[in-house]
DSSP file (Angstrom, degrees, kcal/mol; ACC not computed):
  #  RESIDUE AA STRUCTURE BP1 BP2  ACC     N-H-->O    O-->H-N    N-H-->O    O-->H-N    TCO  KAPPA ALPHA  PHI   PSI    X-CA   Y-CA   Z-CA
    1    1 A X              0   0    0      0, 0.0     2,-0.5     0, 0.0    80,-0.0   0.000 360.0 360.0 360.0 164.1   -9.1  -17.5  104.2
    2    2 A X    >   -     0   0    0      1,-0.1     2,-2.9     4,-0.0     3,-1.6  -0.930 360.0-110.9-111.9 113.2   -9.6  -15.2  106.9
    3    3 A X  T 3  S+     0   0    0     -2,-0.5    58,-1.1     1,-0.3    -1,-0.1   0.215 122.0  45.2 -42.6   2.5  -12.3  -12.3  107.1
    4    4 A X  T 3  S+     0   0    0     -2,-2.9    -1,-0.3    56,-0.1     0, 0.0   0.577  80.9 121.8-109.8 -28.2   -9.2   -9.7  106.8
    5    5 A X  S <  S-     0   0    0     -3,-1.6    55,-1.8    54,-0.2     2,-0.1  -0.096  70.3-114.6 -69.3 121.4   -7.3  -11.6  103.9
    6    6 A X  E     -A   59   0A   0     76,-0.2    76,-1.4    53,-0.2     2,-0.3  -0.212  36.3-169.4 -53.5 130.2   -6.9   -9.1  101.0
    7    7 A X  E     -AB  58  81A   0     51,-1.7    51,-0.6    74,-0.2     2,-0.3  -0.673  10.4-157.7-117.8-176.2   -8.8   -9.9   97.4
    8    8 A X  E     -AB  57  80A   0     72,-1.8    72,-3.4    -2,-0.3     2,-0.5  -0.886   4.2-162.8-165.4 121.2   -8.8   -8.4   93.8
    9    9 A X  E     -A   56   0A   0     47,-1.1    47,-0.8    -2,-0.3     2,-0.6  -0.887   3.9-157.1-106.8 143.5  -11.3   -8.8   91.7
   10   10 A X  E     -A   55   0A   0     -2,-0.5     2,-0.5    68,-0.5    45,-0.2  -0.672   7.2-156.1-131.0 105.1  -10.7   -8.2   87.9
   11   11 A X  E     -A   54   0A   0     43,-1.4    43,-0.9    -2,-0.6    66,-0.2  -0.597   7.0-146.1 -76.2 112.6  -13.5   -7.4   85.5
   12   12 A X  E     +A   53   0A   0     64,-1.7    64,-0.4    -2,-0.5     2,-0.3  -0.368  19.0 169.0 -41.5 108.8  -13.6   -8.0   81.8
   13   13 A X        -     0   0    0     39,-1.1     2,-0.2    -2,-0.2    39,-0.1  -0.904  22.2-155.4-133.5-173.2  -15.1   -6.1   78.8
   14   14 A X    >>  -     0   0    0     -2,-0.3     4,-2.2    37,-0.1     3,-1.1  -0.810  46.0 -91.5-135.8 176.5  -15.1   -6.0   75.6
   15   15 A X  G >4 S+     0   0    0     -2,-0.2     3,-0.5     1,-0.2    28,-0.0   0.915 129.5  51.7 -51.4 -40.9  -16.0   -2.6   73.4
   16   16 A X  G 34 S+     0   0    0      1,-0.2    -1,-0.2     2,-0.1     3,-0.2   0.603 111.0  44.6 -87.7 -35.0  -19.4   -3.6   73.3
   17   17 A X  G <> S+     0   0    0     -3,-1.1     4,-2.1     1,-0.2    -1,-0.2   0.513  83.5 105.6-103.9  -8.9  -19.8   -4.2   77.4
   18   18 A X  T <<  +     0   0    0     -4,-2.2     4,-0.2    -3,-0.5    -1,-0.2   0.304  65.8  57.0 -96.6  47.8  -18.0   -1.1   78.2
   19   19 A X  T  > S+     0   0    0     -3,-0.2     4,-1.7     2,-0.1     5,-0.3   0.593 112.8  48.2 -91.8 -47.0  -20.9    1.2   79.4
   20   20 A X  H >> S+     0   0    0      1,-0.2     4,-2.7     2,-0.2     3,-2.4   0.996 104.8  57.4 -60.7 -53.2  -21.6   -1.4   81.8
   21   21 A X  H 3< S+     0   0    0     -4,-2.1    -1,-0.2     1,-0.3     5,-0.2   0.865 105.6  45.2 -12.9 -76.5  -18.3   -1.6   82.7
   22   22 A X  H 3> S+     0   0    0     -4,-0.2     4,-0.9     2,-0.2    -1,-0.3   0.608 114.9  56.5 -61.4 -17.0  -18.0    2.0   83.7
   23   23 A X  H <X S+     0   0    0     -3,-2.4     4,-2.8    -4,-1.7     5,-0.4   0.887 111.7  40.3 -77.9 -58.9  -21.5    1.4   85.6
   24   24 A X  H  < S+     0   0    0     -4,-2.7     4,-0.4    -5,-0.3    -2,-0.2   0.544 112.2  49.3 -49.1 -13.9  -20.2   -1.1   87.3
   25   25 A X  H  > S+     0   0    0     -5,-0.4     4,-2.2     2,-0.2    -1,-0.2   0.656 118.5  52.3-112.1 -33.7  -16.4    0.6   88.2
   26   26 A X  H  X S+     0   0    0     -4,-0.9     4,-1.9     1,-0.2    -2,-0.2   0.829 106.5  51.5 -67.5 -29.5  -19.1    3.9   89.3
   27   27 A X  H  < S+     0   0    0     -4,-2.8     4,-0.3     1,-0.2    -1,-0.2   0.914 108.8  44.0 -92.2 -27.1  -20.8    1.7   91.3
   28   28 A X  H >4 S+     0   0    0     -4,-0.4     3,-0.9    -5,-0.4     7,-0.5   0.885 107.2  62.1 -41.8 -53.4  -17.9    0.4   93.1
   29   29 A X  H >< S+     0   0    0     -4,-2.2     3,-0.7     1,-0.3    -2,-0.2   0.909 106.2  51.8 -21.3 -66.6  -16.4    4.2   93.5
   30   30 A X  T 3< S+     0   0    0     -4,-1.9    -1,-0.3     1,-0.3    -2,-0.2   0.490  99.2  60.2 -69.2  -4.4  -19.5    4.6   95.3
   31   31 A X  T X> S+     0   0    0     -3,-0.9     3,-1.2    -4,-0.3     4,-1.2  -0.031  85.1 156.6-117.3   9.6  -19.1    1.6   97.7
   32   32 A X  B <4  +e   35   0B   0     -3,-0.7     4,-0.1     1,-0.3     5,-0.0  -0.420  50.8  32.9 -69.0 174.2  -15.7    2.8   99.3
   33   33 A X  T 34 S+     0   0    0      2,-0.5    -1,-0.3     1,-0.1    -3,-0.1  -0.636 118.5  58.3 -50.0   7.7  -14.2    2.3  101.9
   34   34 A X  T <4 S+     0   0    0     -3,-1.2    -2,-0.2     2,-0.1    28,-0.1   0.924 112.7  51.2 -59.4 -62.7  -15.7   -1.3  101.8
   35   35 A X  B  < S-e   32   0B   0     -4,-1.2    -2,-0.5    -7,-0.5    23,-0.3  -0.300  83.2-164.7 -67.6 157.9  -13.9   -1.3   98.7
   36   36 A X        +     0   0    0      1,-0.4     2,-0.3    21,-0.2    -1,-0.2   0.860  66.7   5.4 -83.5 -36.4  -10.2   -0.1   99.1
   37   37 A X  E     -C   57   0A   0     20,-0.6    20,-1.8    -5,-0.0    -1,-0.4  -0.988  58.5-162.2-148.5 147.1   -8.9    0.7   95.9
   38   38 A X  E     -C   56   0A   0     -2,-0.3    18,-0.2    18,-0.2     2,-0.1  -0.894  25.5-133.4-113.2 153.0  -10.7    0.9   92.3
   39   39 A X        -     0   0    0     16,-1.3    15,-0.1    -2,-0.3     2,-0.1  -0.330  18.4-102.5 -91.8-174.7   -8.4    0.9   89.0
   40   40 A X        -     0   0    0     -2,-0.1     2,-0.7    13,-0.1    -1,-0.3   0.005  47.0 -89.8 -85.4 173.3   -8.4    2.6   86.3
   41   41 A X        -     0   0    0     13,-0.1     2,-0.7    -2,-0.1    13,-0.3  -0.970  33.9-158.9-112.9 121.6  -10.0    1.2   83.0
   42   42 A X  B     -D   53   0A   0     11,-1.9    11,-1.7    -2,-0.7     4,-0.1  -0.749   9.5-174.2 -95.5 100.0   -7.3   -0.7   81.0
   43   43 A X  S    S+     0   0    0     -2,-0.7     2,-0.5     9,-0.2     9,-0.3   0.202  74.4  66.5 -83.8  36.7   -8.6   -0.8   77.0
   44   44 A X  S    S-     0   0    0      9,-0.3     2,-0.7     7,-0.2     9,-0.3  -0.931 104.5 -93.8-140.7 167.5   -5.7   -2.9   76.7
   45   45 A X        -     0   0    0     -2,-0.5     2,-0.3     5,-0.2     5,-0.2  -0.687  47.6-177.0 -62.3  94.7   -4.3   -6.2   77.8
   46   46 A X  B >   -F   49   0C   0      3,-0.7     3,-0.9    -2,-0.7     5,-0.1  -0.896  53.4 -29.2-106.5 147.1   -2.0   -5.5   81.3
   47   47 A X  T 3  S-     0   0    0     -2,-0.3    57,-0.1     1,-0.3    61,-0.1   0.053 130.9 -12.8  83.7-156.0    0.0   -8.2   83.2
   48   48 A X  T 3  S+     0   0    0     55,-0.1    56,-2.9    59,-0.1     2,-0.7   0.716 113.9 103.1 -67.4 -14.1   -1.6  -11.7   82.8
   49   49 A X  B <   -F   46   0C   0     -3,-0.9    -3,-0.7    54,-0.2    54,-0.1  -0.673  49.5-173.7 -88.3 120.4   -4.7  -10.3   81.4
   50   50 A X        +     0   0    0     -2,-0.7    -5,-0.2    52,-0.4     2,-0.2   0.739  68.6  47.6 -84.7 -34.4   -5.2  -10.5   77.6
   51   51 A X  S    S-     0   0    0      1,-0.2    -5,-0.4    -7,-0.1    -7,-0.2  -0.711 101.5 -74.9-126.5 145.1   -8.2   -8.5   77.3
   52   52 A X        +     0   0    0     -9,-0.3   -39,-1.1    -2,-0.2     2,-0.3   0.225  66.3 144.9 -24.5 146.2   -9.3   -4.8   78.6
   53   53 A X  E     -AD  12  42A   0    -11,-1.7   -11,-1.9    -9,-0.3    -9,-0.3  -0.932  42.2-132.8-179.8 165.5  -10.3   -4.8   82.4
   54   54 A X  E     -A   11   0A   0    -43,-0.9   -43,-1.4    -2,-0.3     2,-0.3  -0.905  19.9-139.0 -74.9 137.6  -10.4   -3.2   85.5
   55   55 A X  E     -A   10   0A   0    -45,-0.2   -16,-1.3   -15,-0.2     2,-0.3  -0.877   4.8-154.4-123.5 159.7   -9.5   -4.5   88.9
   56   56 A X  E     -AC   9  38A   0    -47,-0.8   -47,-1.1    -2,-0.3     2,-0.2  -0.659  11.8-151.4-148.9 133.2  -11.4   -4.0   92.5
   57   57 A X  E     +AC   8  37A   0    -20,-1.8   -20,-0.6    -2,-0.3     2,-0.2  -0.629  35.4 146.9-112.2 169.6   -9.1   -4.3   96.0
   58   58 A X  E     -A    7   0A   0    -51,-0.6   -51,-1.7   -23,-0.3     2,-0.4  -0.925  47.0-105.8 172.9-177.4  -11.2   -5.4   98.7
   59   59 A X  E >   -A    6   0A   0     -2,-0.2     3,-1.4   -53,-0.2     4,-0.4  -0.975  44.2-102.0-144.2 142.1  -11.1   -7.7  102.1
   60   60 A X  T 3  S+     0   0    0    -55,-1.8     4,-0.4    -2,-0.4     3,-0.2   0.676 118.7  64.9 -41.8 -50.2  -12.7  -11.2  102.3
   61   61 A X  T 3  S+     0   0    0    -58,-1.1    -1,-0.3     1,-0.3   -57,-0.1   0.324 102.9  47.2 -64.7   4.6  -15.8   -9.6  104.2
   62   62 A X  S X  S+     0   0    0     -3,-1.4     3,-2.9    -2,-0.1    -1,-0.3   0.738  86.0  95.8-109.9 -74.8  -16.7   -7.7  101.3
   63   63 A X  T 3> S+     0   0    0     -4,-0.4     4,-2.2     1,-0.3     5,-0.2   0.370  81.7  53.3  11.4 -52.4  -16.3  -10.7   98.8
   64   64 A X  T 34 S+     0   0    0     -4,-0.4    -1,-0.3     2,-0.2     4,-0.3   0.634 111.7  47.5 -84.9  -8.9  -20.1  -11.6   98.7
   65   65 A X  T <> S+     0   0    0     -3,-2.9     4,-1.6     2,-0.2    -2,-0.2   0.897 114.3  51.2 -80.9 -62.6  -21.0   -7.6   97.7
   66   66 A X  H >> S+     0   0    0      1,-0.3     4,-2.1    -4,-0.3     3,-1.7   0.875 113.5  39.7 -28.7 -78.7  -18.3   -7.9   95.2
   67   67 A X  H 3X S+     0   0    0     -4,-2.2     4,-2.3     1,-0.3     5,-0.4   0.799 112.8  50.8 -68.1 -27.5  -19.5  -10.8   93.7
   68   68 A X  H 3> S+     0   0    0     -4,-0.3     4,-2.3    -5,-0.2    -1,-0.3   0.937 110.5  51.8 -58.8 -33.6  -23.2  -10.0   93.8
   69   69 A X  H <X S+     0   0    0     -3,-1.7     4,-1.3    -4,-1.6     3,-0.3   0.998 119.7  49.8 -71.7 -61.7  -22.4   -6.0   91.9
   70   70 A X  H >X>S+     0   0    0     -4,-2.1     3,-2.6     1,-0.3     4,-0.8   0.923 105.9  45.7 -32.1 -92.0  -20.6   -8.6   89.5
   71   71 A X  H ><5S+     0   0    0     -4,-2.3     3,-1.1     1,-0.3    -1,-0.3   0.928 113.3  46.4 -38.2 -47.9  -22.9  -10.9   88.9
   72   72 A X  H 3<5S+     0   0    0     -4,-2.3    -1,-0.3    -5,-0.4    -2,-0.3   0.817 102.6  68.4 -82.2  -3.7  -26.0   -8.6   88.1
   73   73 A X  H <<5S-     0   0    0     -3,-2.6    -1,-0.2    -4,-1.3    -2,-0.2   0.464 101.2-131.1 -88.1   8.4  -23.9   -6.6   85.9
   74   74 A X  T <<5 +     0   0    0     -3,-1.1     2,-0.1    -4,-0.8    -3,-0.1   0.323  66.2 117.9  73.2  15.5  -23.5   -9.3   83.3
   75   75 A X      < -     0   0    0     -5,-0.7     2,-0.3    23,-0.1    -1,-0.2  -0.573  60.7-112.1 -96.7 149.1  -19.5   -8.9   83.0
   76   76 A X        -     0   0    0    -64,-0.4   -64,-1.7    -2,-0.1    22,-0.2  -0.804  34.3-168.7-101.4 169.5  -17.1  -11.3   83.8
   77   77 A X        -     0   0    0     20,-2.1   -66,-0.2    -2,-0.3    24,-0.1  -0.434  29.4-141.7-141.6 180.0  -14.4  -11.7   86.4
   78   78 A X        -     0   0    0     18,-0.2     2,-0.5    -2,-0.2   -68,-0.5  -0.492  19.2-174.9-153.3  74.5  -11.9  -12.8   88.1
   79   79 A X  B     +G   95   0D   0     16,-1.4    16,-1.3   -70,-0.2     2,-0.3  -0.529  17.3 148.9 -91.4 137.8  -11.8  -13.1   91.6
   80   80 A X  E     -B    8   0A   0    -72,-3.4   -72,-1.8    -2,-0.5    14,-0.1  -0.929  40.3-113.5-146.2 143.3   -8.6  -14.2   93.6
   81   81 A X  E     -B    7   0A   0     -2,-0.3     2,-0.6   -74,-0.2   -74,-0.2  -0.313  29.8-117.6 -87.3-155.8   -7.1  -13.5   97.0
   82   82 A X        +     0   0    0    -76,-1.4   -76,-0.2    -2,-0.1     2,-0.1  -0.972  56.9 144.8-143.0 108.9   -3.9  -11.7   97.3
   83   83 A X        -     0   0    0     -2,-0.6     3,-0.1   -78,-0.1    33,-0.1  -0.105  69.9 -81.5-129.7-160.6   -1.3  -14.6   99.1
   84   84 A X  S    S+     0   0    0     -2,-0.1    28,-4.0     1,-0.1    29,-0.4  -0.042 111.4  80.9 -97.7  29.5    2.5  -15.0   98.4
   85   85 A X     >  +     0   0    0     26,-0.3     4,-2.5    27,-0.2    -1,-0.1  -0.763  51.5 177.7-159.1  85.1    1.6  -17.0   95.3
   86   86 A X  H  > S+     0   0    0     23,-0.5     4,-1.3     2,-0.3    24,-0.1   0.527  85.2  45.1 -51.0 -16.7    0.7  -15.4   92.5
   87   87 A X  H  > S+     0   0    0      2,-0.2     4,-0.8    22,-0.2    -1,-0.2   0.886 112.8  57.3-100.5 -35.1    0.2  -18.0   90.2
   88   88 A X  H >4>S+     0   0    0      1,-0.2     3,-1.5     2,-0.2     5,-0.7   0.894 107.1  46.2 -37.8 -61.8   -1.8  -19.7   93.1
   89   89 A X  H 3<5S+     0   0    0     -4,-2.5     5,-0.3     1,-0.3     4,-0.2   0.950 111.8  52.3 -93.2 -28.3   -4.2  -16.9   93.5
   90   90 A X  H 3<5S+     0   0    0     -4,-1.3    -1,-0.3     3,-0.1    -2,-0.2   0.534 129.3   9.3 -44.9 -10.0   -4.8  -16.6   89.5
   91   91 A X  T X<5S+     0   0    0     -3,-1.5     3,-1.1    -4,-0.8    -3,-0.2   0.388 130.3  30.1-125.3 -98.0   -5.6  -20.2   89.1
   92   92 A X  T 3 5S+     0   0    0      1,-0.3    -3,-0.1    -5,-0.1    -4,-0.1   0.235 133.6  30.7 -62.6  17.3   -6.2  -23.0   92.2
   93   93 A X  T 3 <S+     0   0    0     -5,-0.7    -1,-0.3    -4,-0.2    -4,-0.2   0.502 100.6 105.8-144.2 -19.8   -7.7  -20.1   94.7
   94   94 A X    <   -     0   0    0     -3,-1.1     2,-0.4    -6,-0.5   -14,-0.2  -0.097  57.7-156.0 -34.2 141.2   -9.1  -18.1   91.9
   95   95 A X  B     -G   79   0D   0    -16,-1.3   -16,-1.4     2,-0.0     2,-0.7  -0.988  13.0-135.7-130.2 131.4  -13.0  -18.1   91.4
   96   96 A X        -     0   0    0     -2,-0.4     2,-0.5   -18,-0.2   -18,-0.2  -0.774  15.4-165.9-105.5 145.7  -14.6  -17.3   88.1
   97   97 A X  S    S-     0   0    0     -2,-0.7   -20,-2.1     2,-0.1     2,-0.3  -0.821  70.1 -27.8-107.2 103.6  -17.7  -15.1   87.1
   98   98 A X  S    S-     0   0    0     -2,-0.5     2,-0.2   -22,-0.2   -22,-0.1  -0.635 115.9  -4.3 107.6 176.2  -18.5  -16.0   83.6
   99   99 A X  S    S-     0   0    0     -2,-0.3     2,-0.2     1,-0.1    -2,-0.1  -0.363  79.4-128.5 -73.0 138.1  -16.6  -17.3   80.8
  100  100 A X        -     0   0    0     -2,-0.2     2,-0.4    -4,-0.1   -22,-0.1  -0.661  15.4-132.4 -93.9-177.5  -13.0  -17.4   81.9
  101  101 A X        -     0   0    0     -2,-0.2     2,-0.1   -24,-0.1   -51,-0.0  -0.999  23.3-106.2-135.1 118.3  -10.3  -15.8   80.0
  102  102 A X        -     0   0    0     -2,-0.4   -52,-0.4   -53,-0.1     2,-0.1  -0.316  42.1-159.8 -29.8 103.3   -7.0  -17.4   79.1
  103  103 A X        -     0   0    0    -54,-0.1     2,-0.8    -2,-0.1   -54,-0.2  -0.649  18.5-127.8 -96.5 160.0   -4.4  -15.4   81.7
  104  104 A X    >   -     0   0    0    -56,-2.9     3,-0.7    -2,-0.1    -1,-0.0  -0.872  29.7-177.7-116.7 125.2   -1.1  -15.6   80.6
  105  105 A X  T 3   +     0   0    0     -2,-0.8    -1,-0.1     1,-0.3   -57,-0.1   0.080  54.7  86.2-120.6  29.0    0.3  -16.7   83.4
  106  106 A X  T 3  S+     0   0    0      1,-0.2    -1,-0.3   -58,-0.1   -19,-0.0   0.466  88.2  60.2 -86.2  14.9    4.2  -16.8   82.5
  107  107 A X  S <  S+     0   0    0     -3,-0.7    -1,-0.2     2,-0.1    -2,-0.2   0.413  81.8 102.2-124.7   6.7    4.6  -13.4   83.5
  108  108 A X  S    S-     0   0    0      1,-0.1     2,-0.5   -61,-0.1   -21,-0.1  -0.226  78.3 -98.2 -74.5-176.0    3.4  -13.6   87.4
  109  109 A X        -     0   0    0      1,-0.1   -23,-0.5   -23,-0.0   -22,-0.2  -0.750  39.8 -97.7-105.1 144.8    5.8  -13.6   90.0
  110  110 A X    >   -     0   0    0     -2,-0.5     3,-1.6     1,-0.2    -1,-0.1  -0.184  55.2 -75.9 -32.2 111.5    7.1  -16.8   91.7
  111  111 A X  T 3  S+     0   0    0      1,-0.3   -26,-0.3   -26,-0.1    -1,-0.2   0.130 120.7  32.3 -16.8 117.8    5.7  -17.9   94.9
  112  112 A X  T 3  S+     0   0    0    -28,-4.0     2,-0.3    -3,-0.2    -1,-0.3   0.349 112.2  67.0  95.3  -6.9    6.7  -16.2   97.8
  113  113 A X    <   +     0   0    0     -3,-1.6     2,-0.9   -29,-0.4   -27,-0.2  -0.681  52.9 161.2-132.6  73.4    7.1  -12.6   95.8
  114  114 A X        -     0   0    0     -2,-0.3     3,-0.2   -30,-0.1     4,-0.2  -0.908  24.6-166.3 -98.9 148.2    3.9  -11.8   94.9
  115  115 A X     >  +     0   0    0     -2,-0.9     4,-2.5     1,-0.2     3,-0.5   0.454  48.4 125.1-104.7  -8.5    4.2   -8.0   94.2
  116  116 A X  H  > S+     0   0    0      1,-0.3     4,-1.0     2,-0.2     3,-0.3   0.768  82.3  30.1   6.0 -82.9    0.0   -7.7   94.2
  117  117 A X  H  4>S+     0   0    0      1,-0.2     5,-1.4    -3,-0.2     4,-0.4   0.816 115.4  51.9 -82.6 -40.4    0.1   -5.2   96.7
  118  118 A X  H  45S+     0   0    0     -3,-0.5    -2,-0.2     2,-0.2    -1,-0.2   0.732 101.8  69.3 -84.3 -38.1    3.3   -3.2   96.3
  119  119 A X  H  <5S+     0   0    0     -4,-2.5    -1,-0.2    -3,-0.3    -2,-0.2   0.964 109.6  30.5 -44.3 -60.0    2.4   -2.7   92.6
  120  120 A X  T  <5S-     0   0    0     -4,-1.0    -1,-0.3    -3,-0.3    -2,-0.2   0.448 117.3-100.0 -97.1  18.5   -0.4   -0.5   93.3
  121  121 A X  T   5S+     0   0    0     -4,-0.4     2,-0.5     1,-0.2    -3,-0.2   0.685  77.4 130.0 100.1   7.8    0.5    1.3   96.5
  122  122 A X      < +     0   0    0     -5,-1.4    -1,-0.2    -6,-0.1    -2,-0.2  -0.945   6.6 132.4 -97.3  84.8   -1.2   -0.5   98.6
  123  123 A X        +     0   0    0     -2,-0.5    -1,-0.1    -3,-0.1    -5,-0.1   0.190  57.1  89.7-116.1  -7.0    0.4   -2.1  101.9
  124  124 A X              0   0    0      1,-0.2    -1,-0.1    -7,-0.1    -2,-0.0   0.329 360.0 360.0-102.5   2.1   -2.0   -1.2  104.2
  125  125 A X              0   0    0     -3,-0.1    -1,-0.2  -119,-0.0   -67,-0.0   0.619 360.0 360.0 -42.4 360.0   -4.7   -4.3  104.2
């Protein structure tokens, strides 16, 4: 990948983790414009993701800050770039932080549509 190629990371809680969670989504906040875009906190299951999360936009050169906030914040992740192959960047190009989490991953989009960016408003990487 190339030091410009768009990522997403997506962080995991459970009831139990989500003070860290919100430390962790604050401390991100606070790391803009490296980061591009922070989500919202989802207490629900969105998309391929079964369990509550948040997700992190970002650009490859970022990647090792990401994963380091990650890692000391005891949460797990899902970190992916953002390609024309959605199923591709959830799985084989995908790194995980942590336990993984079953995605379900009949509901991404076909290769060659991934909608990643256009979903949240985002075109500008």
């Amino acid at each position: 990948m190339k030091a410009g190629t768009p990522y997403h990371a997506h962080i995991y809680f459970s009831d139990d983790e989500r003070v860290a969670a919100e430390a962790l989504r604050n401390r991100f906040i606070a790391m803009q414009p490296a980061i591009l875009f922070v989500g919202r906190m989802m207490d629900r299951g969105v998309g391929p993701h079964p369990i509550p999360q948040f997700e992190v936009h970002f650009l490859e050169g970022t990647r090792p800050d990401v994963v380091v906030a990650i890692e000391e914040s005891g949460l797990r992740a899902l970190v992916h770039p953002l390609t024309d192959d959605d199923l591709a960047d959830h799985t084989s190009l995908a790194d995980w932080i942590g336990e993984p989490v079953d995605l379900d991953v009949s509901v991404l989009d076909p290769p060659g549509h991934n909608q990643g960016v256009a979903r949240f408003g985002r075109s500008d990487f």
